[in-house]
Biopython code that builds the backbone (N, CA, C, O; Angstrom):
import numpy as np
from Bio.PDB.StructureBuilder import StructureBuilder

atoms = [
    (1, "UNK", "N", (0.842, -1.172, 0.000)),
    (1, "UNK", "CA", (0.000, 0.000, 0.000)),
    (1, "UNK", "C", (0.890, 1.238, 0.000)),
    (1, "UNK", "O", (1.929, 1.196, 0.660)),
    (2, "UNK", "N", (0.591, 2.271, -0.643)),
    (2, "UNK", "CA", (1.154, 2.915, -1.090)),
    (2, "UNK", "C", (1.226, 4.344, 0.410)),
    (2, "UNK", "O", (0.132, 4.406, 0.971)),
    (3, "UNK", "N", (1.794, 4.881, 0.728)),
    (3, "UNK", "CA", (2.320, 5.825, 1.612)),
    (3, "UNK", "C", (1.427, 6.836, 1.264)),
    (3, "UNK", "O", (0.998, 6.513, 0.156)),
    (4, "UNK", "N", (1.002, 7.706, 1.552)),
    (4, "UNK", "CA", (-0.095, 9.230, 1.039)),
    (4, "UNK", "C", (0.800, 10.540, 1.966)),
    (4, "UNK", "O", (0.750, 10.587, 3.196)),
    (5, "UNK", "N", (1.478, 11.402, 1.243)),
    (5, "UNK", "CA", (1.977, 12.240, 1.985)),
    (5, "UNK", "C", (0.701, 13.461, 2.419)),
    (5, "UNK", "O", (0.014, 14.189, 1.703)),
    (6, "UNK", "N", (0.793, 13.218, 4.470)),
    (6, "UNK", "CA", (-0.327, 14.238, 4.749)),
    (6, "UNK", "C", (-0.595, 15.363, 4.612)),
    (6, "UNK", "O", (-1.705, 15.861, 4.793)),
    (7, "UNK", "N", (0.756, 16.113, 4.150)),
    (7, "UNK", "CA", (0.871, 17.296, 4.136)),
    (7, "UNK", "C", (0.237, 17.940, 2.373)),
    (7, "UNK", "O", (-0.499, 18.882, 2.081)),
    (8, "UNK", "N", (0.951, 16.901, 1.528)),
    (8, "UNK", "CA", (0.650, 17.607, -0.236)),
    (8, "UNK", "C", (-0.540, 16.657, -0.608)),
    (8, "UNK", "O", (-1.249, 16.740, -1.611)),
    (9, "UNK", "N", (-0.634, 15.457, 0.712)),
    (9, "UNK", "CA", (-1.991, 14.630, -0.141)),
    (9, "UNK", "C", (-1.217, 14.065, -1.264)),
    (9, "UNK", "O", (-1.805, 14.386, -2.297)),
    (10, "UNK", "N", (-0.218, 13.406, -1.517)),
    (10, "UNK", "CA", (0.208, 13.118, -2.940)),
    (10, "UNK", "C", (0.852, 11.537, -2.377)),
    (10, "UNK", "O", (1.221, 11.286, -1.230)),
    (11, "UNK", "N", (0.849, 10.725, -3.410)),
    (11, "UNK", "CA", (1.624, 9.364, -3.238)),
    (11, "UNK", "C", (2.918, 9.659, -3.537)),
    (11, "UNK", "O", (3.252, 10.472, -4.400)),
    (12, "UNK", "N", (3.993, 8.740, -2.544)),
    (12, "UNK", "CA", (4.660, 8.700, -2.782)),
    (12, "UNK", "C", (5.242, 7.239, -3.597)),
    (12, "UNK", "O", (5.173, 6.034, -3.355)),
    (13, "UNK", "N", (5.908, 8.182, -4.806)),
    (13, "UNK", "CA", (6.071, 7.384, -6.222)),
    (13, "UNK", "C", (7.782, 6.960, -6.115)),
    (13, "UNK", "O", (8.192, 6.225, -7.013)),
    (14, "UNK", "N", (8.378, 7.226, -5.476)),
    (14, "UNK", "CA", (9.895, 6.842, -5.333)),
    (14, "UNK", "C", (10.225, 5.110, -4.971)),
    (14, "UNK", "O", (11.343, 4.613, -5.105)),
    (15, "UNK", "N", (8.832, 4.248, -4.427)),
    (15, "UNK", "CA", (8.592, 3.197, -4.142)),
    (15, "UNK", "C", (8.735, 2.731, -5.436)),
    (15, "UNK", "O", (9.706, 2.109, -5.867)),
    (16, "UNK", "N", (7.802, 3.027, -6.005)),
    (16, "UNK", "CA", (7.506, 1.985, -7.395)),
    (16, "UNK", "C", (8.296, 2.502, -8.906)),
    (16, "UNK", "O", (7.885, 2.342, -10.055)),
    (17, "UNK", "N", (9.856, 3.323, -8.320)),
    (17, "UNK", "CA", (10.443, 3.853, -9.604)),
    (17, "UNK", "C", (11.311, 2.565, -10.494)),
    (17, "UNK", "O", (11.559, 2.390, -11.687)),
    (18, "UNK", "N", (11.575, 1.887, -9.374)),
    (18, "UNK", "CA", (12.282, 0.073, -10.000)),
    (18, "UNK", "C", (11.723, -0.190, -10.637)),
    (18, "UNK", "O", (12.296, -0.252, -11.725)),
    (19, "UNK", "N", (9.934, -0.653, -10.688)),
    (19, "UNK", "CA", (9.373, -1.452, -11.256)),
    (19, "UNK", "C", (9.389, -0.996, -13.035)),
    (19, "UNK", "O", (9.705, 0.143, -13.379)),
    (20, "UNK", "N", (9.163, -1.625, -13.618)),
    (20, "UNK", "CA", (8.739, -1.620, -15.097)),
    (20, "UNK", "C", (7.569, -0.760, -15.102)),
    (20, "UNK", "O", (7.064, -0.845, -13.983)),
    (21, "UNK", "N", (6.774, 0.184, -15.984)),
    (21, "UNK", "CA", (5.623, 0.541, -16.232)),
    (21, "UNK", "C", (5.035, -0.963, -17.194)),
    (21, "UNK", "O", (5.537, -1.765, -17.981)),
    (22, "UNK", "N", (3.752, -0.735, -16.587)),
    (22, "UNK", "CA", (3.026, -2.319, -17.518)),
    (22, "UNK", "C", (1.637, -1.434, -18.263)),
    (22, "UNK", "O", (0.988, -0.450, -17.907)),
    (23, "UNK", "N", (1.606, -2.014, -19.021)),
    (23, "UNK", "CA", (0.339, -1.752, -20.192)),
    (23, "UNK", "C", (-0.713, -2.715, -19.853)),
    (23, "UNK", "O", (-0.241, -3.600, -20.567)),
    (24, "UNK", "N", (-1.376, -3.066, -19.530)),
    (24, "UNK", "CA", (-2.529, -4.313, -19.229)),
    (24, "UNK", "C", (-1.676, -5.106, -18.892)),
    (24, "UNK", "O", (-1.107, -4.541, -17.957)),
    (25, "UNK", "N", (-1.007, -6.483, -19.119)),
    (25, "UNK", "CA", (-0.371, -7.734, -19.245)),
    (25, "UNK", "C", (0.884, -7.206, -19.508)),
    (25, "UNK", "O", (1.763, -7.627, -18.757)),
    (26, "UNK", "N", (1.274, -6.296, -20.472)),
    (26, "UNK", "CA", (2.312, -6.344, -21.256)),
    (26, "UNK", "C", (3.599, -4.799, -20.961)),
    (26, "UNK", "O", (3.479, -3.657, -21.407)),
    (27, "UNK", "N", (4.592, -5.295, -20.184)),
    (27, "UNK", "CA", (5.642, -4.281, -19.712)),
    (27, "UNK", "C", (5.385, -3.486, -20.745)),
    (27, "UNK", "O", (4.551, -3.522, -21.649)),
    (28, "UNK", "N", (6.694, -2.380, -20.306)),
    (28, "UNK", "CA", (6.686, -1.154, -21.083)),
    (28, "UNK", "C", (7.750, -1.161, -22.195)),
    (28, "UNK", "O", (7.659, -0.688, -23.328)),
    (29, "UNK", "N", (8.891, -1.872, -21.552)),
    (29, "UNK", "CA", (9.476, -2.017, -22.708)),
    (29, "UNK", "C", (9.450, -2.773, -24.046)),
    (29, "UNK", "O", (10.397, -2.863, -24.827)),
    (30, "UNK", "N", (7.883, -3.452, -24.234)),
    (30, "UNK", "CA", (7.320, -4.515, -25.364)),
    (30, "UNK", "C", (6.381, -3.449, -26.233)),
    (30, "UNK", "O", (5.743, -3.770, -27.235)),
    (31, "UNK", "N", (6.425, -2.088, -25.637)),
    (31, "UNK", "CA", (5.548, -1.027, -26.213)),
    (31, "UNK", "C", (5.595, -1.203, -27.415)),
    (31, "UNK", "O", (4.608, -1.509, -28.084)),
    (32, "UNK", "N", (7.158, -0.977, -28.034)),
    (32, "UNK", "CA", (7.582, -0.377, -29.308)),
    (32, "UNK", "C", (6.745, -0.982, -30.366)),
    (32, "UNK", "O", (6.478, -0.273, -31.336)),
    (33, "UNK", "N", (6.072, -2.781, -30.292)),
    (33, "UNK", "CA", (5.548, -2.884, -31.798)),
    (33, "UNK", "C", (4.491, -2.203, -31.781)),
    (33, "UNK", "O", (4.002, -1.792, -32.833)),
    (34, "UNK", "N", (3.948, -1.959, -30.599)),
    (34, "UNK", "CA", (2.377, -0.752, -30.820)),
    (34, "UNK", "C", (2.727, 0.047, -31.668)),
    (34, "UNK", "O", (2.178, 0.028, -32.769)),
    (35, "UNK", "N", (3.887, 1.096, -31.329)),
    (35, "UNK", "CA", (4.036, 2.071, -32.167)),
    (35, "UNK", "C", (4.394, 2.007, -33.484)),
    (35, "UNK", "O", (4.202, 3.043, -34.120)),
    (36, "UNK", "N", (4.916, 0.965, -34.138)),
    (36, "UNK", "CA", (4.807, 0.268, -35.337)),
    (36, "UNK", "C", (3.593, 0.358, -35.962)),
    (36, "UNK", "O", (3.318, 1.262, -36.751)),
    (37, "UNK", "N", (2.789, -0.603, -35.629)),
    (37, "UNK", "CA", (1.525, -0.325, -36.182)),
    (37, "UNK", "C", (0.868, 0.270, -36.178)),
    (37, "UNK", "O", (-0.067, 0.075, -36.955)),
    (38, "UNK", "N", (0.850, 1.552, -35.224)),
    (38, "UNK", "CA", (0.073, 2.898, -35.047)),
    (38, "UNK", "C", (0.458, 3.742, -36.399)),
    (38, "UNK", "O", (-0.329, 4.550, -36.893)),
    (39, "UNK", "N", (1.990, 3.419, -37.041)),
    (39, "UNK", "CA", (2.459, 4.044, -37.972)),
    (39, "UNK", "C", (2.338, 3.287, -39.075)),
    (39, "UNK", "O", (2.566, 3.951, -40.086)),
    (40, "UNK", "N", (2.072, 2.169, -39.285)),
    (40, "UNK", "CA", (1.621, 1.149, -40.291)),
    (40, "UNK", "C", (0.461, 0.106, -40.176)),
    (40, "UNK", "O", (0.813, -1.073, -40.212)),
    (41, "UNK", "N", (-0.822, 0.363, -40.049)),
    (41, "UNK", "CA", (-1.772, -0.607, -39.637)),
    (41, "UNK", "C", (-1.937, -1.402, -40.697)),
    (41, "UNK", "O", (-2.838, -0.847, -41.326)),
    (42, "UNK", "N", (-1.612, -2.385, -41.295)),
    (42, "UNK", "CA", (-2.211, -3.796, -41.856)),
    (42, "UNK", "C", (-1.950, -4.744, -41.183)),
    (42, "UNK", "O", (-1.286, -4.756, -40.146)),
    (43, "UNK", "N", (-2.559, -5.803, -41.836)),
    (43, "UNK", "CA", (-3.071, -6.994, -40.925)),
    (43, "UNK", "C", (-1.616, -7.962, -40.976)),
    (43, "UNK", "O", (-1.501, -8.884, -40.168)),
    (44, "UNK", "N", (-0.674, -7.715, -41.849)),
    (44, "UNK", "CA", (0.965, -8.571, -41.405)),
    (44, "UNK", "C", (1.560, -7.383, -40.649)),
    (44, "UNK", "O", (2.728, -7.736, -40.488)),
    (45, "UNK", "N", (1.410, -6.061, -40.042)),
    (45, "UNK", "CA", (2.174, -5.609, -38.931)),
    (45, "UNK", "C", (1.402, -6.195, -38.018)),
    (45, "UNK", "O", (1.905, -6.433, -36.920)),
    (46, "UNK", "N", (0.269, -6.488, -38.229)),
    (46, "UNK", "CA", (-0.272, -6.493, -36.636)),
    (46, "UNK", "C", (-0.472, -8.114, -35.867)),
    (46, "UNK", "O", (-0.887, -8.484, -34.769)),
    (47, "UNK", "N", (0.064, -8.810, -37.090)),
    (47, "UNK", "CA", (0.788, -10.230, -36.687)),
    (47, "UNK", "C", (2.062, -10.133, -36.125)),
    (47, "UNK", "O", (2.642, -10.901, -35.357)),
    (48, "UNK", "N", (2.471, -8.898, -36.704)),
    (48, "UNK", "CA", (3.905, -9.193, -36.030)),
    (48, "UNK", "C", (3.777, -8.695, -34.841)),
    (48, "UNK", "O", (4.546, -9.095, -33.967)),
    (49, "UNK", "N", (2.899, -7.827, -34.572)),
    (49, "UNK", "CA", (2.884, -6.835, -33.504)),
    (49, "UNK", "C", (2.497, -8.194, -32.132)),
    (49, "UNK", "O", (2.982, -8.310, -31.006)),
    (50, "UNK", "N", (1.414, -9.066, -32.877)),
    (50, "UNK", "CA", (0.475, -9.825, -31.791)),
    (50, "UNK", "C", (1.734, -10.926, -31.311)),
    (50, "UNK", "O", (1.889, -11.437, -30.202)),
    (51, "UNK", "N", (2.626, -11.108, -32.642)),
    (51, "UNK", "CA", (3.727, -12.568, -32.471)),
    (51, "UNK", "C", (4.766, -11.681, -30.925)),
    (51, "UNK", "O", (4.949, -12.185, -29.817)),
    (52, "UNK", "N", (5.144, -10.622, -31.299)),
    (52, "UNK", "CA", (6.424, -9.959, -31.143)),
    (52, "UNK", "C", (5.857, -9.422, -29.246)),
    (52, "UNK", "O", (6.520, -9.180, -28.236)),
    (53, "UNK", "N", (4.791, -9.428, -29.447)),
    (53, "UNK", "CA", (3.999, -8.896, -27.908)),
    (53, "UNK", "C", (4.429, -10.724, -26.704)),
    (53, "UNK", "O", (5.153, -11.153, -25.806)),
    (54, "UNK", "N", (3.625, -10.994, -27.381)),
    (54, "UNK", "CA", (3.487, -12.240, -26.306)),
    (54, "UNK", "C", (5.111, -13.134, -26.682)),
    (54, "UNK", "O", (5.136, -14.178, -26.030)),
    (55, "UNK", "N", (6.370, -12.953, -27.531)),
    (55, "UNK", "CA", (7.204, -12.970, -27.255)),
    (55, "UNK", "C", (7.903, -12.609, -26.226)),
    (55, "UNK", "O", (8.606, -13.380, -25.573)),
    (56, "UNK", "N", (7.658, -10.556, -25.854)),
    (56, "UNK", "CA", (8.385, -10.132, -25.166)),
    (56, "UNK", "C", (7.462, -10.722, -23.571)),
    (56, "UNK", "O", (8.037, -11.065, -22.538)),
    (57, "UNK", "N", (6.607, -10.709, -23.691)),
    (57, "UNK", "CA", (5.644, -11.043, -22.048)),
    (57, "UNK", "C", (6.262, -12.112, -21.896)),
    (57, "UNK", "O", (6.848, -12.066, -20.815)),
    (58, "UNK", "N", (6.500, -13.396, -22.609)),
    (58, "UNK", "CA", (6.710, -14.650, -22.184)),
    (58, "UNK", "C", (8.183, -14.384, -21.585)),
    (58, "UNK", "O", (8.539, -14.736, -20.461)),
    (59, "UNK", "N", (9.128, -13.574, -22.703)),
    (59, "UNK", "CA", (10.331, -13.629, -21.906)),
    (59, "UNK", "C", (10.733, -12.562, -20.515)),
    (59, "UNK", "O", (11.694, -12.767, -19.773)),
    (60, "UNK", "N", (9.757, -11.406, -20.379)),
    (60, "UNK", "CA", (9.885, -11.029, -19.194)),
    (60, "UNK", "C", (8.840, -11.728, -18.172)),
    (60, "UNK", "O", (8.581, -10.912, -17.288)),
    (61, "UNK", "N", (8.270, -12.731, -18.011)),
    (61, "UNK", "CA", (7.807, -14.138, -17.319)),
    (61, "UNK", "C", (9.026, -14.705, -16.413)),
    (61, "UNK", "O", (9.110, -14.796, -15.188)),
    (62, "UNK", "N", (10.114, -15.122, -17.626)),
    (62, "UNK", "CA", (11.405, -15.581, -17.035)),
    (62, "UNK", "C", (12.100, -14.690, -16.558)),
    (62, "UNK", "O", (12.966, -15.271, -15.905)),
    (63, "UNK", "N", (12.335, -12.951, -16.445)),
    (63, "UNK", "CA", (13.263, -12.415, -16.008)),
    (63, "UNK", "C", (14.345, -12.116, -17.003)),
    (63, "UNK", "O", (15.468, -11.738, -16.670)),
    (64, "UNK", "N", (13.805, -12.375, -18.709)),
    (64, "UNK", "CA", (14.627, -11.101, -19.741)),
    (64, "UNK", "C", (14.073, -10.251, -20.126)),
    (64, "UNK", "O", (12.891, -10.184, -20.461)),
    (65, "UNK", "N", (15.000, -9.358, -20.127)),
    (65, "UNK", "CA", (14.379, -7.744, -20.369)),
    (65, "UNK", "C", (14.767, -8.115, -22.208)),
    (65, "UNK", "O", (15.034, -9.086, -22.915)),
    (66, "UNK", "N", (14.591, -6.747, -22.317)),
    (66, "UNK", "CA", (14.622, -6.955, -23.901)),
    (66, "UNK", "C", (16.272, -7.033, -24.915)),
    (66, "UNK", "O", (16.378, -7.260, -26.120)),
    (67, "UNK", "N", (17.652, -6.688, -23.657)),
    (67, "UNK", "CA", (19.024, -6.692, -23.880)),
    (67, "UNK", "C", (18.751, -8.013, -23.985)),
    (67, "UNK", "O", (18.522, -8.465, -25.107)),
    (68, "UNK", "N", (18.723, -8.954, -22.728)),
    (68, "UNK", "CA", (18.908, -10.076, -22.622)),
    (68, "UNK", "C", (18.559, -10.953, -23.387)),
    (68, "UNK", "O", (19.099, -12.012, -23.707)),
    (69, "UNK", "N", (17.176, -10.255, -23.823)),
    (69, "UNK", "CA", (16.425, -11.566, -24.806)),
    (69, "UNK", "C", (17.475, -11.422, -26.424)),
    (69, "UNK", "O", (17.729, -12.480, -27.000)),
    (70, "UNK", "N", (17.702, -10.853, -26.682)),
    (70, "UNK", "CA", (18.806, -10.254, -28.150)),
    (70, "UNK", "C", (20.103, -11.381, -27.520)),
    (70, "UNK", "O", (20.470, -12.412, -28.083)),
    (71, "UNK", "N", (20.648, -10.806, -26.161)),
    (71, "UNK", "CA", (22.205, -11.642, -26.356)),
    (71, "UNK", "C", (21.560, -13.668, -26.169)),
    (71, "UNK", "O", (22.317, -14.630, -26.304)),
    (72, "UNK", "N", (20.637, -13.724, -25.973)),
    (72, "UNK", "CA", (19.713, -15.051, -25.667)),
    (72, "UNK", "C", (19.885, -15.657, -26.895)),
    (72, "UNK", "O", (20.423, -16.754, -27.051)),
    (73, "UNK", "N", (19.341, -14.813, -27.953)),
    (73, "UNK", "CA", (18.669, -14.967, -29.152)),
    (73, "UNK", "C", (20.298, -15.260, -30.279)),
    (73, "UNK", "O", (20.424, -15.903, -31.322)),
    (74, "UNK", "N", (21.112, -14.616, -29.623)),
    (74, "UNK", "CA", (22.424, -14.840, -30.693)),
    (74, "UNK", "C", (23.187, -15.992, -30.281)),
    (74, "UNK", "O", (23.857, -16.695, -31.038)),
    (75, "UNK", "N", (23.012, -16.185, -28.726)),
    (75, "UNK", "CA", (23.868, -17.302, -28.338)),
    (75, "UNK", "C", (22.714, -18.851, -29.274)),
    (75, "UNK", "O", (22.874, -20.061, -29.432)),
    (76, "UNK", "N", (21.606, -17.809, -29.659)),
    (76, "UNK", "CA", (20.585, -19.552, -30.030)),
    (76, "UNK", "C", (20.931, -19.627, -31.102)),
    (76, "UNK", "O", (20.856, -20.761, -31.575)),
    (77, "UNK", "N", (21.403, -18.657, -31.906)),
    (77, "UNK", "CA", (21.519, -18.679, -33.495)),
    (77, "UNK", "C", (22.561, -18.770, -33.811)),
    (77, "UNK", "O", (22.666, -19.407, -34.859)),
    (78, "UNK", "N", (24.059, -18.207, -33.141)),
    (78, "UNK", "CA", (25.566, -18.459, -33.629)),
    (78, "UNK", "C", (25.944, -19.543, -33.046)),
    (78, "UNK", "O", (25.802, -20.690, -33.470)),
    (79, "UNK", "N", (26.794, -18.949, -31.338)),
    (79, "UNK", "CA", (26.899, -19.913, -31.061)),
    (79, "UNK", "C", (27.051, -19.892, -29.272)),
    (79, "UNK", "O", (27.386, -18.765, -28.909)),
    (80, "UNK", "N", (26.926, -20.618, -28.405)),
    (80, "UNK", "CA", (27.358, -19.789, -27.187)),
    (80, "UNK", "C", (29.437, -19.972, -26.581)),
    (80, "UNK", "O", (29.958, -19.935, -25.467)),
    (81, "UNK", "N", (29.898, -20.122, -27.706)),
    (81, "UNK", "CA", (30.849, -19.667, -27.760)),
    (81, "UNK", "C", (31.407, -18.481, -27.690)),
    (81, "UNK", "O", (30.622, -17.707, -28.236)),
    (82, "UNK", "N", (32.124, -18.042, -27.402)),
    (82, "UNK", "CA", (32.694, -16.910, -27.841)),
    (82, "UNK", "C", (34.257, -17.015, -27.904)),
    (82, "UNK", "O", (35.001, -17.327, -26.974)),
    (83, "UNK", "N", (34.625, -16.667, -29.282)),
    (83, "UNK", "CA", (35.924, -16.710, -29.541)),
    (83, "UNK", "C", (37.199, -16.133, -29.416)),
    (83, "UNK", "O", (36.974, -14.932, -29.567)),
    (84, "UNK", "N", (38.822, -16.325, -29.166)),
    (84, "UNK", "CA", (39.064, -15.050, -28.738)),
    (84, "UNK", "C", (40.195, -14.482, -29.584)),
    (84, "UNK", "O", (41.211, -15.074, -29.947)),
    (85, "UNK", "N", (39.823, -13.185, -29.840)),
    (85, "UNK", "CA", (40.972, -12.806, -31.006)),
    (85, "UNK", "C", (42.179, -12.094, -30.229)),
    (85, "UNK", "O", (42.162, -11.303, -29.286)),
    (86, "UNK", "N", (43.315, -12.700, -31.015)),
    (86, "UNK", "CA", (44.627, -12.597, -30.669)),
    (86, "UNK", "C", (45.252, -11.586, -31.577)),
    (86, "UNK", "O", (46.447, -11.310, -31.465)),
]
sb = StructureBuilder()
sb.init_structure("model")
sb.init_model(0)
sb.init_chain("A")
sb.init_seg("    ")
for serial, (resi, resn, name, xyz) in enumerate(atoms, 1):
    if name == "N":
        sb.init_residue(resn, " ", resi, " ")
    sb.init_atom(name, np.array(xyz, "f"), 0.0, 1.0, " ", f" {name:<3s}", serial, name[0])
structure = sb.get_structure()
């Protein structure tokens, strides 16, 4: 429960500055394909928009943000190697 300062009547918001902002279900940082299709509405952005949404929810479920899910995504596709140049 949130603190109410008695004096300005105002919440105090310094509690909840960690957290993520969330959209219904879906963090803030999964915003961006909205704004995609706000700037391109047909029905293959808004597959990608619907694929690319419940991508990012599922992986902030587990605890990746959207860096993590990218270095995730290269160790799945190259390799989780990393090589070292001399």
């Amino acid at each position: 429960m949130a603190r109410v300062n008695t004096v300005a009547g105002e919440v105090n918001a310094w509690r909840y500055r960690s957290k993520t902002p969330q959209f219904f279900f879906i963090d803030g940082q999964a915003f961006w394909p909205i704004l995609i299709f706000l700037f391109h509405p047909e029905l293959d952005t808004f597959i990608f928009v619907v694929v690319s949404m419940l991508i990012l929810h599922f992986a902030a479920r587990r605890g990746y943000g959207l860096p993590q899910l990218f270095g995730r995504l290269r160790v799945l596709f190259a390799s989780p190697y990393r090589y070292r140049e001399d």
